[in-house]
N, C-alpha and C positions, 0 to 999 in steps of 0.2 A: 677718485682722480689722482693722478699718479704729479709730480713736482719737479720740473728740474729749476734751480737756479741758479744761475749765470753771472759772478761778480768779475768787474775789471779792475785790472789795479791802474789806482790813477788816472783812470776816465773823467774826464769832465765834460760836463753838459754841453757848454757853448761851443764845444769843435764837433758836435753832430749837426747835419743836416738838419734834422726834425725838429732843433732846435734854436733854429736860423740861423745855422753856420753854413757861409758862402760857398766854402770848398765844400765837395761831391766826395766827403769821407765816409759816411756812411749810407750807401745803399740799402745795407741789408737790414742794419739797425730802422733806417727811415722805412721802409718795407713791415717792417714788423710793426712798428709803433703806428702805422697806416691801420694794416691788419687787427692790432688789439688796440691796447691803451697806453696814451703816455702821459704820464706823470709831470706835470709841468714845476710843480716844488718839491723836488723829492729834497731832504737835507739829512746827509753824513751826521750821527750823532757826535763825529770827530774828525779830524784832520789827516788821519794817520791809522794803518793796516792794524791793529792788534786790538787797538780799545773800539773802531768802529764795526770790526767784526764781530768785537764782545758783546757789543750794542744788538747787532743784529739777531746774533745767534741765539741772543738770552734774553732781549727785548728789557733790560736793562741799562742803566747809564754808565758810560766809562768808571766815573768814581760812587756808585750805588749799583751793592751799598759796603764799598771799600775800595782802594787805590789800584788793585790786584788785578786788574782787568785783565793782563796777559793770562789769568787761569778761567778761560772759560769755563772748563770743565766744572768749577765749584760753582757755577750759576744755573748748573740749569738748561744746558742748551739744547735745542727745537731738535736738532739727530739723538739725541740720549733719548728724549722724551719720545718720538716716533720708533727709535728703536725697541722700545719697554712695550707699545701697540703691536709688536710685530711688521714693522714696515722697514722691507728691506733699504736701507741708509748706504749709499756710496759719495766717498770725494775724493776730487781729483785735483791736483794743484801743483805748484813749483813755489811757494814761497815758503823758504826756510824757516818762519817764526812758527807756522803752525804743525811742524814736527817736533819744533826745541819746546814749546810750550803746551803740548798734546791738544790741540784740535779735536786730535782725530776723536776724541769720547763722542760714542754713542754711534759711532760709522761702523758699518758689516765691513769695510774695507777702504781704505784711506792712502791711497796714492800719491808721490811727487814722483814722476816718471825719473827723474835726475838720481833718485835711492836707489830706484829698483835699476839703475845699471851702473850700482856700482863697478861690477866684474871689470868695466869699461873705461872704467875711470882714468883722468890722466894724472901725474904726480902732483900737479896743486889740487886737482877735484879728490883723490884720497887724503890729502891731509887736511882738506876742509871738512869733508867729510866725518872724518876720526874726529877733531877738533869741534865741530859745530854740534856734536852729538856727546858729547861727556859734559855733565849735568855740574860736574864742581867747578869747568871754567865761563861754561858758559855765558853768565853774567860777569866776568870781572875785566879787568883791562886790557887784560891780555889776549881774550876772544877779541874783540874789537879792534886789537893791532890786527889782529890775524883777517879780521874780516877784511878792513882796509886794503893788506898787501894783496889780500887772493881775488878781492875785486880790481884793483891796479894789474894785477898778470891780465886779470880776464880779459877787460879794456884794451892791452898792448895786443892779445891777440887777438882782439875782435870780437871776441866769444861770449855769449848772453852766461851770466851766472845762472839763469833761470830756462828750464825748458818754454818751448817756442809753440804759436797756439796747434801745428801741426805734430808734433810728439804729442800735448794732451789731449789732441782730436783722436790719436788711434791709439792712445790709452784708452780714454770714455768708451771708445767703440769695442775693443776689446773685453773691458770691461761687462759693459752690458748683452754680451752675445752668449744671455740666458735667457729659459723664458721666467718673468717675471710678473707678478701681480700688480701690488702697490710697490710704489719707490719713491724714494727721495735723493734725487743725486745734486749735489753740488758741484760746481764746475770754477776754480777760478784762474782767471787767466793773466799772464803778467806781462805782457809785449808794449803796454803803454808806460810800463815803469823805467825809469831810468836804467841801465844805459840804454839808448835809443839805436839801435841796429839793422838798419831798412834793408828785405830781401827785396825789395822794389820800390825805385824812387817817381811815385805816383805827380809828387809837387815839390817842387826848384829843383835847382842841378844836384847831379850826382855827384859826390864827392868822395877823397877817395878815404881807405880805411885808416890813413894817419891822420889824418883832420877831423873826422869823428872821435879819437880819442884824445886829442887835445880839444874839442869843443867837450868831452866828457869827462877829461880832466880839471875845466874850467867848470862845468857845470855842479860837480862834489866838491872844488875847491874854493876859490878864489873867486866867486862870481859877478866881483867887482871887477872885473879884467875881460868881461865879454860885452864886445862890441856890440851896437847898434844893428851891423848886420850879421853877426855870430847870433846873435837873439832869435830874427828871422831865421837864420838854418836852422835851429834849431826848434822851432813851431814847424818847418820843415821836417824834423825826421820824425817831430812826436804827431802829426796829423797822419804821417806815412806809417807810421805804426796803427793806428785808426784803422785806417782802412785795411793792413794786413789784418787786424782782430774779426775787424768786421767780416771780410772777407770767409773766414774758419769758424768765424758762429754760423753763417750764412751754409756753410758746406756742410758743419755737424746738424744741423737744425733738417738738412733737406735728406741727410739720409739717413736720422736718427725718426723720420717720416716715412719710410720704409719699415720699419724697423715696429714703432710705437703710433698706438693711433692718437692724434693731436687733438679729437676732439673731446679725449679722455686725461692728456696729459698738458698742465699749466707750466708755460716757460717765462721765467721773470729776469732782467734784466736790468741789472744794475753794478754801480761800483763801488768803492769800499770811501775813494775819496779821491778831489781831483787832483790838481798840479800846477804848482806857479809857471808863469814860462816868461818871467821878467818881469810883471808886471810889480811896481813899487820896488825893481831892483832886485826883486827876487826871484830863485829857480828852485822847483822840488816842490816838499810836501813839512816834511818835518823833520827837526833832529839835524844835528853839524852844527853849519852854519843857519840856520833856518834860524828863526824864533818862531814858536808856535802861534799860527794864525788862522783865522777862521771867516775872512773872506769867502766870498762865494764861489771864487776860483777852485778852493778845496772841500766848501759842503755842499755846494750843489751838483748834486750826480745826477744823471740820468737813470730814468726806471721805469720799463718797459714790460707789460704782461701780456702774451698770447694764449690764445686758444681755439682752435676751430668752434670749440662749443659759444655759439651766438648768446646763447640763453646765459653761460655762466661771466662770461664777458659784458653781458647788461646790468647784471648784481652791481658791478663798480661802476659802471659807466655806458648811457645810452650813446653818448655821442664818439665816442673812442678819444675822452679827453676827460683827466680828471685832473680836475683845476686847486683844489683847497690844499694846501700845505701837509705835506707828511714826512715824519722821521723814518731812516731804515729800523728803527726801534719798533716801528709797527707790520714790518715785513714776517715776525714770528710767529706773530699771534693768528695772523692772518692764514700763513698754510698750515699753523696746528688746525683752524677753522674748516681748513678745506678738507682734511683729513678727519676731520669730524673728535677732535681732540681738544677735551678743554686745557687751553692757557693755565700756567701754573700762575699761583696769586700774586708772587711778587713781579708779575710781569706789568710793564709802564704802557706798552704799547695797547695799540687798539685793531682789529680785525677792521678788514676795508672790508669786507660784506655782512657787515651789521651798520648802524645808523653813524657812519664815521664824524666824528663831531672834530672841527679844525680846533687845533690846539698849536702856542706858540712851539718851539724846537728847541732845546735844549742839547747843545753840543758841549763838548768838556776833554778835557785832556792834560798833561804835565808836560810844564816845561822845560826839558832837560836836555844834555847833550844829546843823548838816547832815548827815547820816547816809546821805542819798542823792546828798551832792555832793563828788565824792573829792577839793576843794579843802579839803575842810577833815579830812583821814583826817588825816594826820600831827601832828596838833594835837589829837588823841583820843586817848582811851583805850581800850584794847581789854578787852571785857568777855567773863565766859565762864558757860554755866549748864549747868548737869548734873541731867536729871530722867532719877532711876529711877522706880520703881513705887512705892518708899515716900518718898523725900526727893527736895528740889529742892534743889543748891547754885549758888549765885551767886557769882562774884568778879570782882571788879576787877583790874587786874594796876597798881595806886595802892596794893591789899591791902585792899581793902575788903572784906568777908566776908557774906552770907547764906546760912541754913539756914532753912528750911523743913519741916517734917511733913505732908507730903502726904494723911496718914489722920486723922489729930486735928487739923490746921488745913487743911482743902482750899481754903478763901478766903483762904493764906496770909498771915495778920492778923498773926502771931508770927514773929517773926527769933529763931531761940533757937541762934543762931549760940556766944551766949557762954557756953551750958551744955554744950553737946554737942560738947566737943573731940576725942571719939575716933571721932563721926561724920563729923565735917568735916575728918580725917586721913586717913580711909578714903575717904569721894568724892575730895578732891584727888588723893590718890594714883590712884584710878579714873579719875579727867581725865586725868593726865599718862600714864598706860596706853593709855587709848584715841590719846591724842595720838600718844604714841610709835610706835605700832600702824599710822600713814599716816606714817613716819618717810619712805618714799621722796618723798613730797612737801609733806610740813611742814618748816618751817625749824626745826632745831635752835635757832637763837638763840631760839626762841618756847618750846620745853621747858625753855629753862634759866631766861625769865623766869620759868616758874610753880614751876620750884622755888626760884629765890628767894624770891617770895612765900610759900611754905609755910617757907623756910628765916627769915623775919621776922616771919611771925607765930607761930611758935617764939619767936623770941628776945625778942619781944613780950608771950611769955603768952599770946598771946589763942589759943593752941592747947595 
């Protein structure tokens, strides 16, 4: 059986239809997820593109078993290992971190349609270009001016920094117009990421292109200076993007069915992590202004599996619903599985067509101005969240403390962190368990921080 998977950037569950979102954003998404399976707790092992892609690809945690998560390539990931089986590995994509920090191991061929034309480029896309690809400035401060300005031109002129799902629709197709046995292609698409740029304004007024870059100047800046109804336009342009994505999976999916027979090739859908859109005053994902969070706004994604074949679509699920809690951490293990390839050992996750046992979700991340630029890791803080089925805990390893009620607060409004001390003694202890539990490739020094922390918020009271 051949693989394609499908990540969005900064999709979030709750503005899909299928997931009882009111607006008529996704058809093709709710279509599909009719057709196979949907995932009702799928959860980001992170907040943020680099460490939850780490997660996925190497079925390891952001910081296990080190802080380094931007080097996939030293973990182990599911295209290296299917590559070493002989199975042709393609990916296609527009977001810059997975060129600067090599993704691409283990891919026959690894695409951001925005490279391959440079020839075409205008004089900020060549000096971004030149700049974003030299390895000595890449993490220091000076990349990061440069990122800022040449996303500010981009913004004045309108113009997505990132190709749009129609350029990666006739690359993928491009691409694949060979014949083929086994494959593995990756596909990710970035039209729900900030800046928000609608070629069709599906829901509220259309508005003109000076107003979207002062609401996307306000959205990167100052996000204390957007209105009450700046908020709403803005759910406006990022649900309008929704439905463009949707729209272009819906079209690659129907003539990539031409093309590949569907009851031999599995198509997974998912995204890397979602997007605040104001809610507790917040916009984005992580990094800036942001402080690292891990609301459900940001880990819960949606994740959706097709397949014509009835039989292998009943292995997960007879009802076309699979209800128990799972990490994209278990997305790897799961199509080395289908490819008939064992999991390497230090992998966390668990294959969904073997006896999938629910287990709480461990998300993790640092928190830094940068989050996707390891020049700035060692000047973060490492943060950790723990979602079972009924609580979410949050901590800092500074001791910072969040609980959450998952059943009586699910729009996690209430931190009741400082009533409930024999709940937040019991998950702690549950983190450092599971911790303990990858002891072969966790740093001990990272156990004894957390029980420090639990050993100070003891001595603090606040436990």
């Amino acid at each position: 059986m051949n693989v394609i998977l499908i990540t969005i950037d900064a999709l979030r569950a709750d503005h899909l239809g299928c997931y009882g979102y009111k607006r008529n954003t996704s058809p093709n998404f709710d279509r599909i997820s009719r057709r196979g399976i949907l995932f009702t707790k799928a959860i980001a092992n992170a907040p943020y593109t680099t460490a939850s892609i780490t997660s996925l690809f190497s079925s390891t945690l952001p910081l296990i078993p080190d802080d380094n998560y931007v080097y996939v390539s030293k973990r182990g990931p599911l295209s290296k290992i299917l590559n070493k089986q002989g199975i042709s590995t393609f990916g296609v994509h527009s977001n810059p971190w997975f060129s600067i920090y090599d993704y691409s191991t283990g891919f026959s061929k690894f695409i951001d349609p925005f490279e391959e034309r440079k020839i075409r480029q205008t004089g900020s896309q060549k000096i971004k270009t030149k700049i974003f690809s030299n390895d000595l400035i890449k993490d220091s401060h000076f990349y990061s001016l440069i990122e800022n300005i040449y996303s500010k031109i981009q913004r004045k002129k309108i113009v997505s920094p990132y190709a749009n799902a129609d350029i990666i629709n006739n690359t993928v197709l491009s691409l694949l117009n060979i014949p083929l046995e086994k494959f593995f292609l990756w596909i990710h698409y970035m039209d729900t990421h900030e800046p928000y740029i609608p070629n069709e304004f599906v829901f509220g007024s259309e508005i003109s292109n000076e107003e979207i870059t002062k609401l996307m100047d306000k959205f990167r800046g100052n996000t204390k200076d957007i209105t009450a109804e700046e908020q709403k336009t803005i759910v406006d342009l990022y649900d309008n993007q929704i439905r463009y994505v949707d729209q272009k999976v819906g079209e690659l999916l129907k003539t990539l069915s031409e093309v590949f027979n569907h009851s031999e090739t599995l198509v997974i859908i998912t995204a890397d992590h979602g997007q605040m859109l104001g809610e507790r005053g917040l916009f984005g994902h992580a990094g800036g202004n942001i402080p690292l969070c891990f609301f459900d706004e940001l880990i819960h994604v949606p994740l959706f599996f097709w397949c014509e074949n009835k039989n292998f679509i009943e292995k997960i699920s007879k009802n076309g619903k699979f209800e128990k809690q799972i990490g994209l951490i278990d997305i790897a293990p799961t199509i080395l599985d289908i490819f008939g390839v064992v999991a390497q050992k230090k992998s966390i996750g668990q294959s969904l067509l073997t006896n999938f046992i629910e287990k709480p979700i461990i998300s993790q991340g640092i928190e830094c101005k940068y989050p996707n630029q390891i020049k700035y890791f060692s000047s973060g803080i490492k943060k950790h969240c723990l979602r079972t089925i009924d609580y979410k805990l949050i901590f800092s390893e500074s001791g910072a403390v969040e609980l959450y009620d998952l059943n009586n607060d699910p729009k996690e409004c209430t931190n009741i962190s400082f009533k409930e001390h024999k709940i937040i003694m019991k998950l702690m202890n549950l983190l450092q368990n599971n911790l303990s539990s990858y002891k072969t490739m966790y740093d001990n020094s990272e156990q004894l921080k957390i029980k420090q922390v639990i050993k100070k918020l003891i001595s603090n009271k606040k436990l």
